[in-house]
PAZAKE-82911 format. One line per 10 residues: number of its first residue (from 1); for each residue x, y, z of C-alpha. Coordinates in Angstrom, 1 decimal. Layout:
! residues N
NUM) X:Y:Z; ...
//
This chain:
! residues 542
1) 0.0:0.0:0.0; 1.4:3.5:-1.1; 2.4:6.0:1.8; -0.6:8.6:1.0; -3.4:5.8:1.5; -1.9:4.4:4.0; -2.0:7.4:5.9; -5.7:8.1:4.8; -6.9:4.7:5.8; -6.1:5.0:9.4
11) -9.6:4.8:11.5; -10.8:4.1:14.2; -11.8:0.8:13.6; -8.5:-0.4:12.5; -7.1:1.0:15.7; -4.7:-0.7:17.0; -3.9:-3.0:14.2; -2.6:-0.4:12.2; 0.2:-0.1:14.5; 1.1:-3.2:15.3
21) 0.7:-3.8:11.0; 4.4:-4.1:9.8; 4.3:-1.5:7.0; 2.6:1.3:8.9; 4.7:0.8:12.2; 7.9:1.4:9.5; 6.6:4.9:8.5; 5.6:5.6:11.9; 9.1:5.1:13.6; 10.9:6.7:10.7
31) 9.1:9.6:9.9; 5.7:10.3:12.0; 7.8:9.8:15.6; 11.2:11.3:15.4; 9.1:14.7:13.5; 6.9:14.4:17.1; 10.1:13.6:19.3; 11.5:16.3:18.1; 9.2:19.3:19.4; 8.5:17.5:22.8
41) 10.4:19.5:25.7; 10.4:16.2:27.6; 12.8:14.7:24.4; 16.6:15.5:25.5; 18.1:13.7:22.2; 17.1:17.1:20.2; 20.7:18.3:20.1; 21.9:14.8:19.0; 22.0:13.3:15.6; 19.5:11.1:15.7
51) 19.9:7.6:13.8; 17.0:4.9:14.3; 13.8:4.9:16.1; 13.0:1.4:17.0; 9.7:0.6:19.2; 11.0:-1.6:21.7; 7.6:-2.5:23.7; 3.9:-2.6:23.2; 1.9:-2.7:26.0; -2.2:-2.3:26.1
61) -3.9:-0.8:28.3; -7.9:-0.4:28.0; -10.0:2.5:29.9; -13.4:1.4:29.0; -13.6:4.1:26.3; -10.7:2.9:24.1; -7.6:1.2:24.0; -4.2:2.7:24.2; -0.9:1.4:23.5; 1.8:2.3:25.9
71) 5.2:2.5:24.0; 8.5:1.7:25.2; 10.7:4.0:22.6; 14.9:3.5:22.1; 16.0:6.0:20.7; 19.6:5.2:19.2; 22.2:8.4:17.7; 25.1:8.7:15.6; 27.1:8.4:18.7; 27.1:8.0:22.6
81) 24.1:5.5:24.0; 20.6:5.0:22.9; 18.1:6.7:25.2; 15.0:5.2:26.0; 11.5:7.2:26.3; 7.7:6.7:26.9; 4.9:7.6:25.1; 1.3:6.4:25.5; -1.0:6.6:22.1; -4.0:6.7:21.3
91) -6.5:6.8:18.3; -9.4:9.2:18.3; -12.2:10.7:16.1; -12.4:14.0:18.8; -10.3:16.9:18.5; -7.4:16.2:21.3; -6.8:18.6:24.0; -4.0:20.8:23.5; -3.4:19.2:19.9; -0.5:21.2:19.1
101) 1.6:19.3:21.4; -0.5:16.0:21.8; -1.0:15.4:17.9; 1.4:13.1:16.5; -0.5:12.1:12.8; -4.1:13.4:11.6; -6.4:13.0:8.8; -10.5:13.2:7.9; -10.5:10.3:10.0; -9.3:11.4:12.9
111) -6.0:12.0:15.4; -3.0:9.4:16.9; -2.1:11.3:19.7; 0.0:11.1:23.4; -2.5:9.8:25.5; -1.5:11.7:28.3; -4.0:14.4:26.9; -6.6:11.7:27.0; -8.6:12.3:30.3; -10.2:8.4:29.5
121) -6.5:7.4:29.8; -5.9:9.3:33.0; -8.8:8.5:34.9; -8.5:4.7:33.7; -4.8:4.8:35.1; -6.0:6.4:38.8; -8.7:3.8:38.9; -5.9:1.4:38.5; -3.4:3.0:40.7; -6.4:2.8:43.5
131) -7.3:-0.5:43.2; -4.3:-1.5:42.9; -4.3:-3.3:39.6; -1.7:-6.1:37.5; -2.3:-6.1:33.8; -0.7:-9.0:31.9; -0.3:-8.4:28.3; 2.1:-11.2:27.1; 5.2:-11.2:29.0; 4.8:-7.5:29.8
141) 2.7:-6.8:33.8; 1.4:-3.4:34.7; 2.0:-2.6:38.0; 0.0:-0.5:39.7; 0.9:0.1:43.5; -1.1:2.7:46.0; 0.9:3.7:49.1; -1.0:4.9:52.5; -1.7:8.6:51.5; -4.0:7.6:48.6
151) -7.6:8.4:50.7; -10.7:6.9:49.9; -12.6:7.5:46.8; -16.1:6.4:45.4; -15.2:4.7:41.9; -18.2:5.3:40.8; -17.6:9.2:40.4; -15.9:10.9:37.7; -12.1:11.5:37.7; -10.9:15.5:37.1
161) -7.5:15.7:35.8; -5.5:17.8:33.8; -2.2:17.8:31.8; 0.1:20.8:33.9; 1.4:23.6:31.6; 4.7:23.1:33.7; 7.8:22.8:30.9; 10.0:20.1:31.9; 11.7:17.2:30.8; 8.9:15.1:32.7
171) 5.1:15.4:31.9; 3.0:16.4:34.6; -0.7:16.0:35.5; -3.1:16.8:38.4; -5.8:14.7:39.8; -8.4:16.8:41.3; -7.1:19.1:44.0; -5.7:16.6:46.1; -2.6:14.7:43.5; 0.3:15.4:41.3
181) 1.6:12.4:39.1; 4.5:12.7:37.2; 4.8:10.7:34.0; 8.6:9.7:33.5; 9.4:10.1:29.9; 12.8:9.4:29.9; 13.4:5.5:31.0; 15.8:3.7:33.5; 15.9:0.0:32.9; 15.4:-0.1:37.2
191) 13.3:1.6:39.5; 13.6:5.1:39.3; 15.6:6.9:41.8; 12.9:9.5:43.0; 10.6:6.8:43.5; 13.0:4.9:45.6; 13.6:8.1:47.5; 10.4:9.7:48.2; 8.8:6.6:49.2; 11.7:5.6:51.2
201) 11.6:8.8:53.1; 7.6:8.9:53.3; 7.4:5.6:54.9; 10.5:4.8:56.8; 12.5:8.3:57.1; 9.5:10.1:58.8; 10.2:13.2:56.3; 7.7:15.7:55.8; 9.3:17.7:53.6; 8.2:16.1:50.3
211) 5.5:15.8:48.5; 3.9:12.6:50.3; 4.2:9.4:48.2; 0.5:8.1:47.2; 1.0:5.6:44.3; 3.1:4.7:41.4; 3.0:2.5:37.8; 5.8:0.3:37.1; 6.3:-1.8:34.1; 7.9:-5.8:35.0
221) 9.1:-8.1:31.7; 9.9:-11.3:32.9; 13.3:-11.2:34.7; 14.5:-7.7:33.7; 13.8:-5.3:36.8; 10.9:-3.2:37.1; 10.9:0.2:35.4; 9.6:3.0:36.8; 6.5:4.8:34.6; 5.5:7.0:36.9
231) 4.8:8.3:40.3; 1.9:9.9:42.5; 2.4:12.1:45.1; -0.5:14.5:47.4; -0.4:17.7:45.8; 1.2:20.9:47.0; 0.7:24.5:46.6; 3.9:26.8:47.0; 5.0:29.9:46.4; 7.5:29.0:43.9
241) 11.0:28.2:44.2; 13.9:29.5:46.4; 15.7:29.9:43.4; 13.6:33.3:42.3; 13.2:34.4:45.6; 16.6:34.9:46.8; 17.6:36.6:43.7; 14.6:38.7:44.3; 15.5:39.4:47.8; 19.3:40.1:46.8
251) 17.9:42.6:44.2; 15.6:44.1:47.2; 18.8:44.1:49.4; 20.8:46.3:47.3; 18.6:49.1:46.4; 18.0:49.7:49.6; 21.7:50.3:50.5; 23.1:46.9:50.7; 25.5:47.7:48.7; 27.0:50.3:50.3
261) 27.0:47.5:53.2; 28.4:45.1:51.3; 31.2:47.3:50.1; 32.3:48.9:53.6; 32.3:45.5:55.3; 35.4:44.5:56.7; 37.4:42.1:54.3; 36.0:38.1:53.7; 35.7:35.6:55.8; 36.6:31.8:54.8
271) 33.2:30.3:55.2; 34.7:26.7:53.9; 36.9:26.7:57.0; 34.8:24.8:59.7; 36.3:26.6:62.3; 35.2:30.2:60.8; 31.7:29.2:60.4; 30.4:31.0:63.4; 31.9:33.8:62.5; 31.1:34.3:59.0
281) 27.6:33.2:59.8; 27.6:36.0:63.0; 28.6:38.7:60.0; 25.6:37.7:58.1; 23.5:37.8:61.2; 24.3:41.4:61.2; 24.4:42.5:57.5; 22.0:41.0:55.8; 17.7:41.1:56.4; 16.8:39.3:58.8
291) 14.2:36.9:56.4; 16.8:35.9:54.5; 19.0:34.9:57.5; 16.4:33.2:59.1; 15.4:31.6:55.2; 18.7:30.2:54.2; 18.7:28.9:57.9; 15.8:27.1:58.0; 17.1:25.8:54.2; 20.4:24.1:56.0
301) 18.7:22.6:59.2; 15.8:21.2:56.6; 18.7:19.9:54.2; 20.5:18.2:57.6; 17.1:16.4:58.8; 16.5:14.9:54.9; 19.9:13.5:55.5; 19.7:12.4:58.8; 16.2:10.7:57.9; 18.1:8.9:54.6
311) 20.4:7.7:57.1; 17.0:5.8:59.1; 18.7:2.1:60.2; 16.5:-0.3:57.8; 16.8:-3.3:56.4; 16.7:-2.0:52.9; 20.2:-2.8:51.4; 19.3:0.4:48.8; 19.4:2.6:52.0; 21.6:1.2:54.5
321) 24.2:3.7:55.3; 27.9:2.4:54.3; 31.7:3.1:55.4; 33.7:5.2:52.8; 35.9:2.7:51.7; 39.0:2.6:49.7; 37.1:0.6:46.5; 34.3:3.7:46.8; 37.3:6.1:47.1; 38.7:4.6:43.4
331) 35.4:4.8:41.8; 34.9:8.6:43.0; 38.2:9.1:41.6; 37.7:7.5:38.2; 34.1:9.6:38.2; 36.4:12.8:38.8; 39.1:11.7:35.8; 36.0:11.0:33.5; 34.3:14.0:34.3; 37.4:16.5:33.8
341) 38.4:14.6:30.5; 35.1:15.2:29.4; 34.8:19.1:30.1; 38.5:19.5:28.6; 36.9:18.2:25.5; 34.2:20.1:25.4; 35.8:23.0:26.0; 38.0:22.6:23.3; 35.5:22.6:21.4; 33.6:26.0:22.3
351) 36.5:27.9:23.2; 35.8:29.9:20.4; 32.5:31.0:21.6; 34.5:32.5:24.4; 35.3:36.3:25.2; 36.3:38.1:27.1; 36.2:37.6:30.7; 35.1:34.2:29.9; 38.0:33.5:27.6; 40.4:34.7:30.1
361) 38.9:32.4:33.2; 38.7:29.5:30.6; 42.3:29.8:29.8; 43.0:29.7:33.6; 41.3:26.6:33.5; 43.6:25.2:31.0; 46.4:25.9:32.7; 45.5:24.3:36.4; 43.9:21.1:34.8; 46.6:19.0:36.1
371) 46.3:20.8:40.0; 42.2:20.0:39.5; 42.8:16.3:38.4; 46.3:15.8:41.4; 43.6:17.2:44.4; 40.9:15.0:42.7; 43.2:12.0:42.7; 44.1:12.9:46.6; 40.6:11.1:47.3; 42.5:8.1:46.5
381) 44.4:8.6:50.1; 41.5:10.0:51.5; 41.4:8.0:55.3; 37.3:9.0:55.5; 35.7:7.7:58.6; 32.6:8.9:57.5; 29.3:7.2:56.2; 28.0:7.7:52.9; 24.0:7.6:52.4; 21.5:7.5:49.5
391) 21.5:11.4:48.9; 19.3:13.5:46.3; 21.9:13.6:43.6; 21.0:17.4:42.1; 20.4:19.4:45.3; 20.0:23.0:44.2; 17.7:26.1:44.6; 15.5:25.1:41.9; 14.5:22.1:43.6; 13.3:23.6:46.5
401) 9.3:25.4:47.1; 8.5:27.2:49.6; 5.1:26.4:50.9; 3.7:28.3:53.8; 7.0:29.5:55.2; 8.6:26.4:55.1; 10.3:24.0:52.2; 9.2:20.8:50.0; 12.2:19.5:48.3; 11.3:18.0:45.1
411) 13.1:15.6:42.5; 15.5:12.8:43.5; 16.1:11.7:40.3; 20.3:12.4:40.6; 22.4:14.2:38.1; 20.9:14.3:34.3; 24.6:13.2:32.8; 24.5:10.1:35.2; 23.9:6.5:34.6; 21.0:5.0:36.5
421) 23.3:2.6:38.3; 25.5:5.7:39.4; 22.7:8.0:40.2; 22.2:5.3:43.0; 25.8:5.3:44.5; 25.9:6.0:48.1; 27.5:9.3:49.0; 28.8:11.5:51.5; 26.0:13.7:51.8; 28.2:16.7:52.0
431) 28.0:16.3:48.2; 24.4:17.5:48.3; 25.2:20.5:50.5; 28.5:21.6:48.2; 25.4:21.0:45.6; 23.3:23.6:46.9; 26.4:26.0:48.0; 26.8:25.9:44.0; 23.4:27.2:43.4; 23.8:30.1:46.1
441) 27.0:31.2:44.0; 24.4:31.0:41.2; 22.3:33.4:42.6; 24.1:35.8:43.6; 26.1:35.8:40.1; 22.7:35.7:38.2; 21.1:38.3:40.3; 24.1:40.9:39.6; 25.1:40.3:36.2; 21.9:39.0:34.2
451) 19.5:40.2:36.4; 17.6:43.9:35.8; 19.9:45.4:38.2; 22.6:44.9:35.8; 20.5:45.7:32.9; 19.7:48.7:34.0; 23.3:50.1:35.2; 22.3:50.7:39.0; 25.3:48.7:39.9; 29.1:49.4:38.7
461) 30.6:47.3:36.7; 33.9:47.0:38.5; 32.3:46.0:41.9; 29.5:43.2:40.5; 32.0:40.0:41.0; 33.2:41.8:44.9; 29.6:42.0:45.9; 28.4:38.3:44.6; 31.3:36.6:45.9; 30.5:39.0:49.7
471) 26.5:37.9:49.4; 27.6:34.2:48.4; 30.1:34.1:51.3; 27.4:35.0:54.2; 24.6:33.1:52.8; 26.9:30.0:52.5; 27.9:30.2:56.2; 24.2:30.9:57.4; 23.1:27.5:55.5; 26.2:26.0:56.5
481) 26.2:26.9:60.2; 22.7:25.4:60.4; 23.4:22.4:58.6; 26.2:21.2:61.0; 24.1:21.9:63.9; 21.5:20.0:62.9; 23.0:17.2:61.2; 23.9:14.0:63.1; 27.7:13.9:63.0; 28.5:11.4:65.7
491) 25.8:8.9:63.6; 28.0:10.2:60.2; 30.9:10.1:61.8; 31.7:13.7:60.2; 33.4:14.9:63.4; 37.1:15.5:61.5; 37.2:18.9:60.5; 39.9:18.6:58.2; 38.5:15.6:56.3; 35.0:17.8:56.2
501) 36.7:20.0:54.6; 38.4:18.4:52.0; 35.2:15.8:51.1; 33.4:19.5:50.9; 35.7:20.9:49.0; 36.2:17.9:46.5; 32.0:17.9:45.9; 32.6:21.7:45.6; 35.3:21.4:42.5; 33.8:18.4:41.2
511) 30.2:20.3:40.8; 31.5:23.4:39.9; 32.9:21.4:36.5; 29.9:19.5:36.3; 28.3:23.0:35.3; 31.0:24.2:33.1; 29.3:21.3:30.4; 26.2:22.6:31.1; 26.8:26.4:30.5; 29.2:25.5:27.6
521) 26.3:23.5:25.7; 23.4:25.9:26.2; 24.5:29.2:27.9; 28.2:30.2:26.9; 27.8:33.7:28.5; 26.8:32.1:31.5; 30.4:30.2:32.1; 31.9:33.1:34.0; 29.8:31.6:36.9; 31.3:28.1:36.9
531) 34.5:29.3:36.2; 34.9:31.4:38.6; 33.8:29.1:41.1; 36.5:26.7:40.2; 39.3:29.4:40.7; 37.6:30.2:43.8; 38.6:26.6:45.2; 41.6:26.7:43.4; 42.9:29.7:45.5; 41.9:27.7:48.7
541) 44.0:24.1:47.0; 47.0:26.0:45.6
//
């Protein structure tokens, strides 16, 4: 059958079979899907030279209404590894909510589309997820598991639910007023991470500062282990990130005179050094506003109980704490070796992009590679006595609400770059806090030189990097300060100074060029900020 009448024979009532028929499901893969991959914001291959699209499983599912076809994609590229997504379709005559991002074909007939704008398809999946369902299609099983926090509900009334407008690399949907689910697009061939965490935490850690686990959807194929699909959790109204609101209240700061209190401040104080913290975080007691003090506080004690509550004793090999041994200590160096060698390349490769300020801090770079990869190495002789823990993996502003003048940390997923078998390595969890120490150098850099304060002039050129690297020094020591009083370090054995310091300072260089691929890749103005965060440590390794 020629391509055109192929197309225009697609109904209904040949729905599914036209998917599963040999001929169509080769047009589909090779030119329907990667044209629909390609303007999802949930599709990360967009930047890659894509190769083959291969569908490798078919799964039905059927809401009453219709039947959908849950499709396990891998996507394969001209080089690195082949990614694997999800995407639920489904056939029908009505015009699709939000069609210019849920249509994938359409003709007189009707519309294949992402069934996740299908509210048959969402309310046939929470019926499932509270009843608690296993769907055997061949030698695929559904899995549909409800935690505690799921409350009663009558069947027999209708379901609400709505696709979110939020842009992520996820898709997101809300049932009713009381639940967020998050469809995870891009695969692990194991149990996701975040689910692992969040329920963890929910049900054994006694944390109450996430969103509280209600249900999830996992898909089992004979022996292979379960893959994560997606994941319920009781909805949450904040007032948006800490991210934007510490920028914002940086931006109040100044034009209200901090500056001038920034400036006539009495030289900086080495908030990295343990034994300055009180200090540092007394000078920030008395220069900055009293809400932020009492913000970025509340942030590090919050950040010290998720850890001490990952630490919970259970029985859960995935969670037991573990000794920092010397085969842990050769793997975190090899990480460190693969991650540098990888940033070198990459930066040879956009150096031209470069000026200016970020030329000159790049070339700095350069020239102290081999003092970045000798202190990396020094982990190698690293005598730790302390315990590494499941952490989040990608601690930072961004991942934190605030919700009625408190936090809910969100997305324990790990670091996008990482494997899903590395994404579950056991850490120090001073790696998460060197994580969010990253983002408050961030903000202040953000805030001062990309931010409408910069735009518009109100502050001198000359004096920008003095007064981001003064607000980044007492914030640090505030969230600091509170973090070590709160977390356990007799039960972390974190009660060496001096190897605190170094495993903080290691985290601090190794996620500092973590970013410099990230900025290089989508924002090359933005590398001053990474950049200069690695000669910041640098000064302190020299």
């Amino acid at each position: 059958m020629e391509r055109q009448a192929m197309l225009m024979d697609i109904n209904t009532e040949n729905w599914p079979g036209f998917l599963e028929e040999h001929d169509f499901r080769a047009l589909f893969t090779a030119e329907i899907l990667p044209a629909y991959l390609k303007k999802c914001r949930w599709f990360a291959g967009k930047a890659r030279k894509l190769k083959d699209i291969r569908i490798k499983e078919t799964i039905r599912f059927t809401t009453g209404v219709h039947t959908v076809l849950i499709l396990i994609i891998d996507a394969y590229y001209r080089s690195g590894k082949l990614e694997q997504y999800l995407l639920p379709v489904v056939w029908t005559e009505q015009e699709p909510e939000s069609p210019e991002k849920s249509v994938l074909y359409r003709n007189e007939n009707g519309y294949l589309v992402d069934a996740i704008y299908d509210a048959a398809f969402r309310a046939g999946i929470f019926t499932a997820m509270y009843q608690q369902k296993k769907i055997k299609d061949g030698p695929h099983k559904l899995i549909f598991e409800k935690g505690s926090a799921f409350e009663p509900f009558d069947l027999n009334q209708p379901v609400a639910s709505k696709v979110t407008s939020f842009d992520q690399s996820n898709t997101s949907l809300f049932f009713g007023e009381r639940y967020f689910f998050k469809f995870y697009r891009k695969l692990f061939r194991d149990t996701n991470p975040d689910l692992e965490a969040v329920r963890f935490l929910c049900e054994q850690g006694g944390f109450t500062h996430v969103p509280t686990y209600a249900a999830s959807i996992s898909l089992k194929t004979g022996n292979r282990a379960e893959i994560t699909l997606g994941m319920m959790q009781k909805r949450v109204e904040s007032e948006g990130e800490v991210w934007h609101w510490l920028q914002d209240a940086m931006t109040s700061y100044l034009r209200s005179g901090g500056i001038q209190k920034l400036q006539a401040s009495q030289g900086g104080v080495d908030c990295l050094a343990l034994e300055n913290l009180l200090e540092a975080a007394g000078t920030a007691v008395a220069q900055l506003p009293e809400k932020v003090v009492k913000t970025v506080a509340l942030l590090g004690r919050r950040t010290a109980e998720m850890h001490n509550a990952l630490a919970t004793t259970t029985r859960d090999k995935n969670f037991a704490a573990v000794s920092f041994d010397h085969a842990y200590a050769m793997w975190l160096s090899h990480h460190f070796d693969q991650l540098l060698e990888k940033r070198q390349t990459l930066l040879a490769d956009n150096y031209g992009k470069l000026q200016g300020q970020a030329r000159e801090l790049a070339d700095g770079f350069r020239q102290n590679i081999d003092l970045i990869r000798e202190y990396f190495e020094s982990v190698q002789n690293l005598d730790a006595q302390s315990l590494r823990i499941r952490i989040h993996g990608d601690y930072h502003l961004g991942q934190v609400l605030i919700h009625q003048g408190d936090f809910i940390i969100l997305d324990f997923e790990g670091e996008p770059e990482s494997s899903i078998t590395d994404r579950k390595v056991r850490h120090s969890p001073l790696k998460d806090v060197a994580g969010m120490m990253r983002s408050f150098h961030y903000a202040a850099y953000v805030a001062l030189i990309f931010g409408p304060m910069a735009q518009s002039g109100e502050i001198n050129l000359g004096n920008r990097e003095e007064i981001a690297e003064r607000w980044y020094q007492w914030i640090a020591a505030t969230y600091l300060h509170h973090y070590f009083n709160t977390i356990d370090r007799v039960r972390f054995k974190l009660t060496d100074p001096a190897e605190t310091n170094q495993l903080l300072q290691l985290h601090l260089l190794e996620k500092a060029v973590y970013e410099l691929g990230y900025e290089l890749n989508g924002r090359p103005d933005w590398v001053i900020i990474p950049l200069q965060g690695i000669h910041q440590i640098l000064r302190k390794i020299a």
